[in-house]
N, CA, C and O of each residue as an XYZ file, in Angstrom:
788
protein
N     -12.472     -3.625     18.039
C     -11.202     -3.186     17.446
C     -11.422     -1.868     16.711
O     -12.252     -1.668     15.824
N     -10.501     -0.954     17.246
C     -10.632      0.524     16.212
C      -9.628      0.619     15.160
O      -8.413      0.734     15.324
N     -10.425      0.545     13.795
C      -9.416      0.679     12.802
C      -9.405      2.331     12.152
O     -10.459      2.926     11.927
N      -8.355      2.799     11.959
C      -8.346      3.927     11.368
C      -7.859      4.066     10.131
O      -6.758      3.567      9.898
N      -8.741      4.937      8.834
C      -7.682      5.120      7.492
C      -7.104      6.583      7.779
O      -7.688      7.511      8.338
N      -6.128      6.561      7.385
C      -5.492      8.008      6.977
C      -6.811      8.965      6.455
O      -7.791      8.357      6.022
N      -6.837     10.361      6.493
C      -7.410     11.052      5.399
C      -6.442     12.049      5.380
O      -5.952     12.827      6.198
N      -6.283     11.730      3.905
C      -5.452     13.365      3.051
C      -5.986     13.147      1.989
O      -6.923     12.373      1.797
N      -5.277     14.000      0.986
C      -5.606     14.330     -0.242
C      -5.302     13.089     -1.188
O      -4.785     13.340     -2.276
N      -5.534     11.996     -0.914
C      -5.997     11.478     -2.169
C      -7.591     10.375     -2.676
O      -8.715     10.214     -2.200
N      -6.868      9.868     -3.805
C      -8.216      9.308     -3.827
C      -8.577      7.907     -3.552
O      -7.789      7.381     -2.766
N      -9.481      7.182     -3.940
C     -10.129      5.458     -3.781
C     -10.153      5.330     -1.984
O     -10.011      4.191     -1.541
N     -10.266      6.068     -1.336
C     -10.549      5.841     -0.045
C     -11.607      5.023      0.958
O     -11.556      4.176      1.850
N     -12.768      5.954      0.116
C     -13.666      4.745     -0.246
C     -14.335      3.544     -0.271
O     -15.271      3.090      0.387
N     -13.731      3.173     -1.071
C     -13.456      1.761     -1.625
C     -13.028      1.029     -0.402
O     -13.649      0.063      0.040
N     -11.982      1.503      0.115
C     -11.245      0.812      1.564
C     -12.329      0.579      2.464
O     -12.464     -0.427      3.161
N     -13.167      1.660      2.406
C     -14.176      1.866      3.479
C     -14.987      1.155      3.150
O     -15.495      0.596      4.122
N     -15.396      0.870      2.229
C     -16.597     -0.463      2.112
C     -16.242     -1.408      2.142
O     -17.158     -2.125      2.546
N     -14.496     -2.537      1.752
C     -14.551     -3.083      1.778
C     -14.245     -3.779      3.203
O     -14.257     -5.000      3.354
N     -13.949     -2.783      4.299
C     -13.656     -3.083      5.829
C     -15.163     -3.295      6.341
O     -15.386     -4.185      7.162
N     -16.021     -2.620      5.941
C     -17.718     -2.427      5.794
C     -18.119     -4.225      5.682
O     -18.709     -4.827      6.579
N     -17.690     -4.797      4.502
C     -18.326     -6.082      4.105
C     -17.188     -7.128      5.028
O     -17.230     -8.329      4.764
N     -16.370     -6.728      5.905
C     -15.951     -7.346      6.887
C     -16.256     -7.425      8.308
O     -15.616     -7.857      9.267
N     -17.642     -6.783      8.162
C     -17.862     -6.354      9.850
C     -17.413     -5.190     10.365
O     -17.875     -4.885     11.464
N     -16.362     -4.202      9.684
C     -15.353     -2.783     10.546
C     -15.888     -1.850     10.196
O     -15.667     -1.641      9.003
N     -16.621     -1.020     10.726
C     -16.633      0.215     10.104
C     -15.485      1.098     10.812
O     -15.278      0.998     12.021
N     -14.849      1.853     10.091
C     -13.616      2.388     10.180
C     -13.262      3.669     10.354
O     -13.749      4.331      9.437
N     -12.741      4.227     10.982
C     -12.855      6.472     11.137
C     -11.906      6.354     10.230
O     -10.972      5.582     10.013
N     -12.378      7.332      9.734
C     -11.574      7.894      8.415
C     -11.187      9.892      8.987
O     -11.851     10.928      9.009
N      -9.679      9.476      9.372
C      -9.021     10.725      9.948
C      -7.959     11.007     10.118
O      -7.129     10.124     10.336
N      -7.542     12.586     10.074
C      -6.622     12.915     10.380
C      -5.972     13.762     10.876
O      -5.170     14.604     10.473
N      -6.809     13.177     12.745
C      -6.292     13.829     13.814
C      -5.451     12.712     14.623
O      -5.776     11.614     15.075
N      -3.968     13.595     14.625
C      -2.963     12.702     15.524
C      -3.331     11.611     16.368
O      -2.914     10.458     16.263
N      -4.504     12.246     17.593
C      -4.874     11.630     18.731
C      -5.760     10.285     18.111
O      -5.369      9.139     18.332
N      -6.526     10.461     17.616
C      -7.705      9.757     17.129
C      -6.273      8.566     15.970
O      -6.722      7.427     15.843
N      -5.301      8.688     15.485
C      -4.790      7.675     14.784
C      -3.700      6.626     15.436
O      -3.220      5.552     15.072
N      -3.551      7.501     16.609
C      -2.420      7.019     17.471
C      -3.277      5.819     18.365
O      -2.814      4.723     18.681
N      -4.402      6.241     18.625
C      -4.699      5.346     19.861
C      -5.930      4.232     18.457
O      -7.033      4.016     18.960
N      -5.852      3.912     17.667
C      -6.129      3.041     16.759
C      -5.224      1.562     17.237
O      -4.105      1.374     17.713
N      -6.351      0.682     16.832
C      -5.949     -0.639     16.791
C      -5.088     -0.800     16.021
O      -4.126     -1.462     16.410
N      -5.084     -0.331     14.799
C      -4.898     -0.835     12.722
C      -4.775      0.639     12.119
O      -5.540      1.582     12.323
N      -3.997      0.618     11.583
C      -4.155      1.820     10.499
C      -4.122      1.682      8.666
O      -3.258      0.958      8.171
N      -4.745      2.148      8.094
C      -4.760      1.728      6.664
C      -4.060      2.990      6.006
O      -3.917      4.005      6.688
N      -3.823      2.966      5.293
C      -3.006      4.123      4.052
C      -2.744      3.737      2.734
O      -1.737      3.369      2.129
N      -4.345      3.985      2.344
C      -4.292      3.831      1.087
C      -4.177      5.332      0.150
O      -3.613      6.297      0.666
N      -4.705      5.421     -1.119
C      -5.113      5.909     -1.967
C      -3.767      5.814     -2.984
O      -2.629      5.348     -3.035
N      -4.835      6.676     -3.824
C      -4.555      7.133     -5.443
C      -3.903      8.623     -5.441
O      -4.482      9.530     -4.842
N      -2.771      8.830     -6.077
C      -2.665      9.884     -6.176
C      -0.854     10.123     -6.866
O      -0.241      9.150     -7.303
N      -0.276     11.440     -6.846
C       0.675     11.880     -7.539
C       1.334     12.176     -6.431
O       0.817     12.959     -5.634
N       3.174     11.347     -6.055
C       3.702     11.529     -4.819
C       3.726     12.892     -4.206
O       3.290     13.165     -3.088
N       4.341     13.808     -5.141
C       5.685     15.287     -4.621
C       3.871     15.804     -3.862
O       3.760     15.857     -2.637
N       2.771     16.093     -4.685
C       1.816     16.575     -3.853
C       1.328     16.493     -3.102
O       0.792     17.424     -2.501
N       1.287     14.792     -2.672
C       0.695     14.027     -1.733
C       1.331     14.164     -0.129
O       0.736     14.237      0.946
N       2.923     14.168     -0.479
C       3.669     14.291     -0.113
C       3.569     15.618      0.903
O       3.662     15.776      2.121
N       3.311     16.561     -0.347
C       3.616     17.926      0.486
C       2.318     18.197      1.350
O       2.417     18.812      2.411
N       1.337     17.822      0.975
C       0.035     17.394      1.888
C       0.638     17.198      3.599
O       0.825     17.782      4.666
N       0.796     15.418      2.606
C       1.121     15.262      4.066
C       2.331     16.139      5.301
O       2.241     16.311      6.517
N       3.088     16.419      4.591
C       4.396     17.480      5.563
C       3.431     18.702      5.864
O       3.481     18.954      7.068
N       2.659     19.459      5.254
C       2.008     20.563      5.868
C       0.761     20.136      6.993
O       0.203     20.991      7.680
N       0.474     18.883      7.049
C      -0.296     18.857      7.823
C      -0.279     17.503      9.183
O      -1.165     17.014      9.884
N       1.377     17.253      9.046
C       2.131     16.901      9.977
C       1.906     15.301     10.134
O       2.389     14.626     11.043
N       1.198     14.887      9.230
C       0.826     13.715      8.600
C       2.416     12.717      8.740
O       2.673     11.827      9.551
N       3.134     13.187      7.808
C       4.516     11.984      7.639
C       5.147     11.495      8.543
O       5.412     10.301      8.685
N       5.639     12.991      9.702
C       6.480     12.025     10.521
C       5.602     11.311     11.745
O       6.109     10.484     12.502
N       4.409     11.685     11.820
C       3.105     10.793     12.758
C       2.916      8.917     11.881
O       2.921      7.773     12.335
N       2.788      9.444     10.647
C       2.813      8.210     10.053
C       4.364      6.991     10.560
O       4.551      5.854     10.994
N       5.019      8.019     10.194
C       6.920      7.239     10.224
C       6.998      6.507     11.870
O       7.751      5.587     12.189
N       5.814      7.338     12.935
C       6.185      7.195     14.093
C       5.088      6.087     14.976
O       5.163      5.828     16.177
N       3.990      5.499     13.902
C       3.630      4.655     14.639
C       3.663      3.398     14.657
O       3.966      2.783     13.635
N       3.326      2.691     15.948
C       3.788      1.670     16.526
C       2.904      0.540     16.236
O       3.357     -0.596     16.377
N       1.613      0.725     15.821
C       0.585     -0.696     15.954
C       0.897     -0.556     14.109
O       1.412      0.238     13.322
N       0.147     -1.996     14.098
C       0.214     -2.635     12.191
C      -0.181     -1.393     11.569
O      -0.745     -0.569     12.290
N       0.018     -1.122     10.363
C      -0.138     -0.013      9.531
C      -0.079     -0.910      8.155
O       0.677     -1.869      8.000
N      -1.042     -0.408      7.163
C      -1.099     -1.093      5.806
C      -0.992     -0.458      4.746
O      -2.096     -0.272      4.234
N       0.072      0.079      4.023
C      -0.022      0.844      2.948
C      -0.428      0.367      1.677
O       0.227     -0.521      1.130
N      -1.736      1.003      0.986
C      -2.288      0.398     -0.225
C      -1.593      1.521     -1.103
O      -1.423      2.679     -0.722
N      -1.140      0.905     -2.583
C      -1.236      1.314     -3.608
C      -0.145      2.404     -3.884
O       0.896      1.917     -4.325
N      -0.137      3.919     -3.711
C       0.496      5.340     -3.325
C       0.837      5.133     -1.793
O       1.855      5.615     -1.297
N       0.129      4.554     -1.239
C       0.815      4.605      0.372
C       1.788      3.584      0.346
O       2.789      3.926      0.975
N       1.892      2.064     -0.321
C       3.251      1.826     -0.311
C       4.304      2.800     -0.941
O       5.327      3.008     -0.290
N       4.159      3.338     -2.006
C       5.288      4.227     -2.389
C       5.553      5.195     -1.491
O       6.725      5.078     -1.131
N       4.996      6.122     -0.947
C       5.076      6.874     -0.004
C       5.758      6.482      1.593
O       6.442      7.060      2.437
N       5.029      4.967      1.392
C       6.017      4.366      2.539
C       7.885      4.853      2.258
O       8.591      5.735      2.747
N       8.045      4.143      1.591
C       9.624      4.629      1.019
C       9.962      5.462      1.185
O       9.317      6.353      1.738
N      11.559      5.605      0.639
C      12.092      6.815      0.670
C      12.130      7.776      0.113
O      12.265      8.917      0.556
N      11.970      7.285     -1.320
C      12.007      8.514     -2.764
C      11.264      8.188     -3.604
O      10.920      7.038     -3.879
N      10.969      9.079     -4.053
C       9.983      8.567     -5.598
C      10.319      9.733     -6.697
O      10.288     10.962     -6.625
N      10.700      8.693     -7.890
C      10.964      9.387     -9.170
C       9.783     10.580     -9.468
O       9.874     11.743     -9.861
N       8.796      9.844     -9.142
C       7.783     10.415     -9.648
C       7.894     12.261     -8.589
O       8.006     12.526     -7.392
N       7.804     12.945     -9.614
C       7.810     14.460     -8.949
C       9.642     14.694     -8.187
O      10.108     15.795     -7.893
N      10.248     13.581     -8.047
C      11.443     13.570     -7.450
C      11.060     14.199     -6.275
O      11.127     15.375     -5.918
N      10.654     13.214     -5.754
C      10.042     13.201     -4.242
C      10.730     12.419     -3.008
O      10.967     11.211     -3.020
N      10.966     13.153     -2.117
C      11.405     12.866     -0.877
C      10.384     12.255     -0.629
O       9.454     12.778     -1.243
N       9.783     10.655      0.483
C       8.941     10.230      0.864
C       9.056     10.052      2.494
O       9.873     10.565      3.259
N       8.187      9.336      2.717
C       8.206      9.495      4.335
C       9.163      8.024      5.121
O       9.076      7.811      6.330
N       9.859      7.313      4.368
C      11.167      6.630      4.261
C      11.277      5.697      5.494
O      12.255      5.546      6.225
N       9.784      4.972      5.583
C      10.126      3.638      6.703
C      10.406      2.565      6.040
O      10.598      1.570      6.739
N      10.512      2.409      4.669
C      11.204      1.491      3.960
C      12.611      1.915      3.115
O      12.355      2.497      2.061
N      13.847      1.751      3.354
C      14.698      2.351      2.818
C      15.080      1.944      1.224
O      15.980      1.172      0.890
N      14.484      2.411      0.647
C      14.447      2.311     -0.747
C      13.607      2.928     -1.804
O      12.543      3.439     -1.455
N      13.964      2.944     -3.092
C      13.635      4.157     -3.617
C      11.831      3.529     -5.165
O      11.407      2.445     -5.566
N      11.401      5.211     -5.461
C      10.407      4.332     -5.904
C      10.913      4.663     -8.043
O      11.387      5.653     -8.600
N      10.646      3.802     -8.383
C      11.021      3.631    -10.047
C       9.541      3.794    -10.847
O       8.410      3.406    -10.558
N      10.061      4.518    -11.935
C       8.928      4.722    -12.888
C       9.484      3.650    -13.650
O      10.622      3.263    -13.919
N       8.026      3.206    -13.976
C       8.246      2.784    -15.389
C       8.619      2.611    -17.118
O       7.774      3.010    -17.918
N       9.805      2.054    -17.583
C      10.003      2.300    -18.336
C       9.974      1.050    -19.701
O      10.771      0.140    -19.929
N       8.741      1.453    -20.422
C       8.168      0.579    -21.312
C       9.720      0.202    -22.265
O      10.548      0.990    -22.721
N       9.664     -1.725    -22.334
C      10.788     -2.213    -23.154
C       9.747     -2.552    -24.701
O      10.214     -2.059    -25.728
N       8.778     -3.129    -24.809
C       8.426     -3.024    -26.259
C       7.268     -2.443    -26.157
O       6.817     -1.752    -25.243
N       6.621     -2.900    -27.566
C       5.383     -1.856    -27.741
C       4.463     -2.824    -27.038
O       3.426     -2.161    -27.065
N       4.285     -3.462    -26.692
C       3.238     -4.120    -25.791
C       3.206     -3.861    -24.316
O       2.300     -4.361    -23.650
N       4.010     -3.209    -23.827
C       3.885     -2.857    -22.559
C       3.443     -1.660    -22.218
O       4.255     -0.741    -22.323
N       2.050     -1.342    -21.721
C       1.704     -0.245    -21.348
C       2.159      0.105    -20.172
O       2.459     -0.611    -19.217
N       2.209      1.677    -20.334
C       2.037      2.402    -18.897
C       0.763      3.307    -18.690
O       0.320      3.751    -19.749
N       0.003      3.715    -17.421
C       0.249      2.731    -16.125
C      -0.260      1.235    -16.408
O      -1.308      1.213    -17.053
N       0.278     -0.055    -16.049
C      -0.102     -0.783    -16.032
C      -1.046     -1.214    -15.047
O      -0.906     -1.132    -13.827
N      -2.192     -1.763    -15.789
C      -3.558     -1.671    -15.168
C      -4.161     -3.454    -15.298
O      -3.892     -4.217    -16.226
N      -4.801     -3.692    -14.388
C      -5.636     -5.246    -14.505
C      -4.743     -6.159    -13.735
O      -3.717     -5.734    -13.203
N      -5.196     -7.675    -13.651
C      -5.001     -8.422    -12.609
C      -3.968     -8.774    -12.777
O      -3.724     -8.729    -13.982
N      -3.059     -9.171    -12.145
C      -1.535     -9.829    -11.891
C      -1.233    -10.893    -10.754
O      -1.664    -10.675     -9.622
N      -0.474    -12.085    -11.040
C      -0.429    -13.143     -9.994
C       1.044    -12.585     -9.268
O       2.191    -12.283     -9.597
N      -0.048    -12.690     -7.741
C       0.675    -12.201     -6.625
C       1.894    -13.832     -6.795
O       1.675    -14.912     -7.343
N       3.127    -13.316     -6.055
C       4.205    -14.575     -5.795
C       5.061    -14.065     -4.646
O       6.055    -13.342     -4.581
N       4.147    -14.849     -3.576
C       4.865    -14.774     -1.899
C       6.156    -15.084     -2.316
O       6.470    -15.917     -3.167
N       6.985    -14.261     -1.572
C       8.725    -14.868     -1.573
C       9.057    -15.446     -0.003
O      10.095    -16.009      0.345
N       8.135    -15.208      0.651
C       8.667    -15.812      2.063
C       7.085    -16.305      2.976
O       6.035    -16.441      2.347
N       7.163    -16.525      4.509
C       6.435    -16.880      4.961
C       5.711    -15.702      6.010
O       5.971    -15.614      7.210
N       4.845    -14.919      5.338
C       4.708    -13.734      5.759
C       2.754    -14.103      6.117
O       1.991    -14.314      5.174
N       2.263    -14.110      7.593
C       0.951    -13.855      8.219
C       0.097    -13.114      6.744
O      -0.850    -13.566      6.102
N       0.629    -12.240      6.620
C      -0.022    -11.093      5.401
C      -1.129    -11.853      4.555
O      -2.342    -11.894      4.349
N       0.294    -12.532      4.135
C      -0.812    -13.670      2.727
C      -0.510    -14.599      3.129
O       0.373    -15.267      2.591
N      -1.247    -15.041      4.414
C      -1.451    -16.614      4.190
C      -2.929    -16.851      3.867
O      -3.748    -15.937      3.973
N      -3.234    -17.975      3.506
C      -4.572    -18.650      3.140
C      -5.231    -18.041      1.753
O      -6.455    -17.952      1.656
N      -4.431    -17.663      0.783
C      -4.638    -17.304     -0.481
C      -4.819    -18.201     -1.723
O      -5.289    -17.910     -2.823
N      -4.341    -19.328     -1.278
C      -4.553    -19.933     -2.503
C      -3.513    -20.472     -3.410
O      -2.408    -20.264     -2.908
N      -3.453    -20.917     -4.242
C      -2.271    -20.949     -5.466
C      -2.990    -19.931     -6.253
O      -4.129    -19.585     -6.567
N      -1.837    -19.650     -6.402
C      -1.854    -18.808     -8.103
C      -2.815    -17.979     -7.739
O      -3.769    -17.871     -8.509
N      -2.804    -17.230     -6.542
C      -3.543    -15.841     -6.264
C      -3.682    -14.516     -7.417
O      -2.590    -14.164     -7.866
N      -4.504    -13.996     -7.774
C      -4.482    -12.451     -8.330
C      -5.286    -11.766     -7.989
O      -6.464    -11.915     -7.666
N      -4.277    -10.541     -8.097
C      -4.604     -9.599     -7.567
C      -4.873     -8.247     -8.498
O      -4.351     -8.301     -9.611
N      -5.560     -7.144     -8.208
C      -5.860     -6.005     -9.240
C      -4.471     -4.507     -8.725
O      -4.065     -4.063     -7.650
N      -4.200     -4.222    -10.107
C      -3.118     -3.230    -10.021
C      -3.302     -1.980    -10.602
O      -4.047     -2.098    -11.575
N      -3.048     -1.172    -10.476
C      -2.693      0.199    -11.690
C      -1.626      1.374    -10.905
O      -1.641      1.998     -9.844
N      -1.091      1.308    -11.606
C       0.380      2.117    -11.270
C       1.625      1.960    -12.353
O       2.243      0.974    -12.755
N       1.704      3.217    -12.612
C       2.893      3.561    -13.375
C       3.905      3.329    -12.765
O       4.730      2.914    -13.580
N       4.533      3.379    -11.270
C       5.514      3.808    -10.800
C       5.974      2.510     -9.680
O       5.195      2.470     -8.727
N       6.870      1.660     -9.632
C       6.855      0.928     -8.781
C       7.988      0.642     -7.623
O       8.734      1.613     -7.498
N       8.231     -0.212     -6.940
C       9.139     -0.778     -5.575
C       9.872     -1.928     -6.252
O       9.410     -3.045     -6.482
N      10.927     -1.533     -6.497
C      12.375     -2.766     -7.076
C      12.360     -3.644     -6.008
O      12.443     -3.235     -4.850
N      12.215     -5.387     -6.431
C      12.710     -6.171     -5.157
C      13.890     -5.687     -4.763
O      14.943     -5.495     -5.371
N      13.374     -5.423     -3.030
C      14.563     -5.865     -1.822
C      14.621     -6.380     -0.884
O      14.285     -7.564     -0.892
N      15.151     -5.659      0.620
C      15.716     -6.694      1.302
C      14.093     -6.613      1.839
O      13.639     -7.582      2.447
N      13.438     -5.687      1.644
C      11.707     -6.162      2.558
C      10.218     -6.811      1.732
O       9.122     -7.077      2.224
N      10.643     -6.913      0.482
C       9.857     -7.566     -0.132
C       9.270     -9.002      0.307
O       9.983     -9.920      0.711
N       7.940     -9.062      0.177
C       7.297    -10.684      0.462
C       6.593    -10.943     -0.212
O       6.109    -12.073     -0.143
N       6.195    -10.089     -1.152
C       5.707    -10.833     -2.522
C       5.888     -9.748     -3.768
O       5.675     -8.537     -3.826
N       6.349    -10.660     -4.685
C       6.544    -10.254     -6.157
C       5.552    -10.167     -7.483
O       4.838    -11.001     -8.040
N       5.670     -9.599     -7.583
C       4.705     -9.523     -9.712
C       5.527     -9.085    -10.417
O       6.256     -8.170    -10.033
N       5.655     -9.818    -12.067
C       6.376     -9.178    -12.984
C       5.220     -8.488    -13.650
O       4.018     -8.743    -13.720
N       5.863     -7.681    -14.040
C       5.501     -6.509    -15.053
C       6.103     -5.688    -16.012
O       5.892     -4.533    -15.645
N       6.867     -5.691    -17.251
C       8.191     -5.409    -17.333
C       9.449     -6.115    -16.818
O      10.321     -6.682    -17.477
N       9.362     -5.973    -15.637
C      10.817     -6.753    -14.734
C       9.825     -7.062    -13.554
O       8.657     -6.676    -13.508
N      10.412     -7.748    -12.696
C       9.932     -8.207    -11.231
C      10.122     -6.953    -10.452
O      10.988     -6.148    -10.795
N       9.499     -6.785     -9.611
C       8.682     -5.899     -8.791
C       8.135     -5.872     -7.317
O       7.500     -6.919     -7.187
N       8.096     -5.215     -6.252
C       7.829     -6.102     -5.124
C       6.286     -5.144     -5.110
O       6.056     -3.937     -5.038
N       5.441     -6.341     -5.215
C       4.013     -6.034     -4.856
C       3.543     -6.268     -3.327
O       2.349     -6.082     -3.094
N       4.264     -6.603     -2.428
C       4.096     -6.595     -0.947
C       5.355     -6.317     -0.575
O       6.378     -6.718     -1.130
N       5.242     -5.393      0.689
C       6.414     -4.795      1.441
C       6.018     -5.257      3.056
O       4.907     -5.361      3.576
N       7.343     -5.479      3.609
C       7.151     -5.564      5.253
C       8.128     -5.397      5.742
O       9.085     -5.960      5.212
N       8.430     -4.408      7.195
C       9.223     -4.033      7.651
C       8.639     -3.492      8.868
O       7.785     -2.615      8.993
N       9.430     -4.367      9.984
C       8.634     -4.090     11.533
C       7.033     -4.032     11.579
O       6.349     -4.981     11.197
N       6.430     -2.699     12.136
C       4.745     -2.917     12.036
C       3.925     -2.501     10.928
O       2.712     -2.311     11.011
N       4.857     -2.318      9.535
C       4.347     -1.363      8.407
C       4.229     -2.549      7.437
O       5.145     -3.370      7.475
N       3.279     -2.734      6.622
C       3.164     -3.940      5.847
C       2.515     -2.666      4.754
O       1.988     -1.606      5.092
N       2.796     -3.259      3.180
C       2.176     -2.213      1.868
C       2.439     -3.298      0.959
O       3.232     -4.239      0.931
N       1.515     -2.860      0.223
C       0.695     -3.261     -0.943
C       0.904     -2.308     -2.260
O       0.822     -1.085     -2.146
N       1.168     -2.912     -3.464
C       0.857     -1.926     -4.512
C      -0.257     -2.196     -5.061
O      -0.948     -1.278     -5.503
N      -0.587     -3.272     -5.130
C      -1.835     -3.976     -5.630
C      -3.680     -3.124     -4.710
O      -3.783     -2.485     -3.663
N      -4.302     -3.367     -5.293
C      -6.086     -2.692     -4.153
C      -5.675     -3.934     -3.450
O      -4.757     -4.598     -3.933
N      -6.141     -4.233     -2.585
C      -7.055     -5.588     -2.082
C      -8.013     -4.785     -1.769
O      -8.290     -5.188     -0.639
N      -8.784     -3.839     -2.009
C     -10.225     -3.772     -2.101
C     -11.046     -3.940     -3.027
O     -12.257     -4.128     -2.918
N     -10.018     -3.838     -4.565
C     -10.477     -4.407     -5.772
C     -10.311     -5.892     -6.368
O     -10.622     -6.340     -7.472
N      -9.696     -6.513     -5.223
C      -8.699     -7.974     -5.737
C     -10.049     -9.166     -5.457
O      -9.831    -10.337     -5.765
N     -11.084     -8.871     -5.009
C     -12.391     -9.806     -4.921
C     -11.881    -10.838     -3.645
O     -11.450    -10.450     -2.559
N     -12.021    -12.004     -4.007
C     -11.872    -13.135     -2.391
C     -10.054    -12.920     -1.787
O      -9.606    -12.615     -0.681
N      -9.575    -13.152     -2.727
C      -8.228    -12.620     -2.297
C      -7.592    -11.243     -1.669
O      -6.885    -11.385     -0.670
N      -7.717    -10.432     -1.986
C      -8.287     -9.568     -1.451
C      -8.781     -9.367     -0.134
O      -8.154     -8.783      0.750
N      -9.903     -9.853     -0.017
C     -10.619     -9.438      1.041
C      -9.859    -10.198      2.495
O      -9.754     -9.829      3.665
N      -9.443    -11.352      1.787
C      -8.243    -12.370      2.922
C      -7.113    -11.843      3.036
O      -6.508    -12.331      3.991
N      -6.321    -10.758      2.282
C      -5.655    -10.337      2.882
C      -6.238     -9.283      4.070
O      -5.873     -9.304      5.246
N      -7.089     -8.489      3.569
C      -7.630     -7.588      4.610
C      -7.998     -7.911      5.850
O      -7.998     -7.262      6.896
N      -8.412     -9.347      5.510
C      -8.823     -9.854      6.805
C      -7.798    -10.198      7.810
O      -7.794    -10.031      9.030
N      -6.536    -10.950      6.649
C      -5.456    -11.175      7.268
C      -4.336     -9.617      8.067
O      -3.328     -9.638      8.775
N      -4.859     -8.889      7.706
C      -4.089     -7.946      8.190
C      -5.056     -7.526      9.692
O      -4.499     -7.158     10.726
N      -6.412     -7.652      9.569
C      -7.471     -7.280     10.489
C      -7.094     -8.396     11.430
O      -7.789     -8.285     12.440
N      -6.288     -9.412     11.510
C      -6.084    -10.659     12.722
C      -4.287    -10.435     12.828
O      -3.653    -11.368     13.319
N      -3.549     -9.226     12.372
C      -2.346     -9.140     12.866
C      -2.087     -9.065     14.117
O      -0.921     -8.985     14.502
């Protein structure tokens, strides 16, 4: 099986790469059209600040290749937001295979930090391949200021402030705000679970 990650400009890439590594995959990490198209799997993760990421990707023809493919695709972290349509953050146009927009956070007392950082219990809302065989009361590792309001493609939730959709799915594009490269056994079962889509 050929799995491919995105490469652009951001960061924790990495991380992805070792943890496909301690699954048996070693993975091309690229971003040439040909070489992502004819991929088994595609991953799209990283770390990073949308409007730039963004403009990355449009100068280097990245978005609408992303918007246009056909096998499973996994957006971690910034690549679910980017999945979307908009993001507050930078007031950013995104690459919009999920129709909906991305929200900053806005702290209600003094105990709520931003970005909110550390583990959070994942809560499947439906019966989604993604996360099956997780467990009860799964957690997972987060950090992000900026998040995905439940909607109509959400399949799993975390509160944080308000409820939140920490898994997205829509046709062959499945995202994550959460690592699962940092989330330890859970984690790694989703990865796996996405590696048997």
């Amino acid at each position: 099986m050929e799995v491919a990650i995105v490469k652009y400009n951001a960061g924790n890439i990495y991380s992805v790469v070792n943890a496909l590594k301690r699954l048996g995959i070693t993975p091309i990490l690229t971003d040439n059209a040909e070489q992502l198209m004819a991929a088994d799997k595609i991953l799209f993760p990283g770390q990073g600040e949308a409007s730039t990421t963004m403009r990355y990707l449009r100068e280097h023809h990245l978005d609408c290749l992303i918007r246009d493919l056909k096998q499973p695709v996994l957006g971690i972290c910034i690549g679910q937001q980017l999945l979307c349509r908009h993001s507050e953050e930078g007031n950013t146009d995104c690459i919009g295979v999920f129709p909906t927009d991305v929200k900053r956070f806005i702290p209600q007392r003094h105990e709520d930090k931003v970005p909110a950082m550390g583990w959070n219990m994942l809560q499947p809302t439906g019966d989604s391949p993604l996360l099956s065989n997780l467990g009860t009361h799964p957690y997972v590792y987060f950090v992000h200021s900026f998040y995905v309001p439940l909607c109509p493609w959400t399949i799993a939730r975390a509160d944080y402030i308000h409820p939140y959709s920490a898994c997205l799915h829509k046709d062959n594009f499945y995202a994550t705000q959460f690592h699962p490269e940092k989330s330890g056994k859970v984690g790694e079962q989703i990865l796996k679970n996405f590696l048997e889509l």
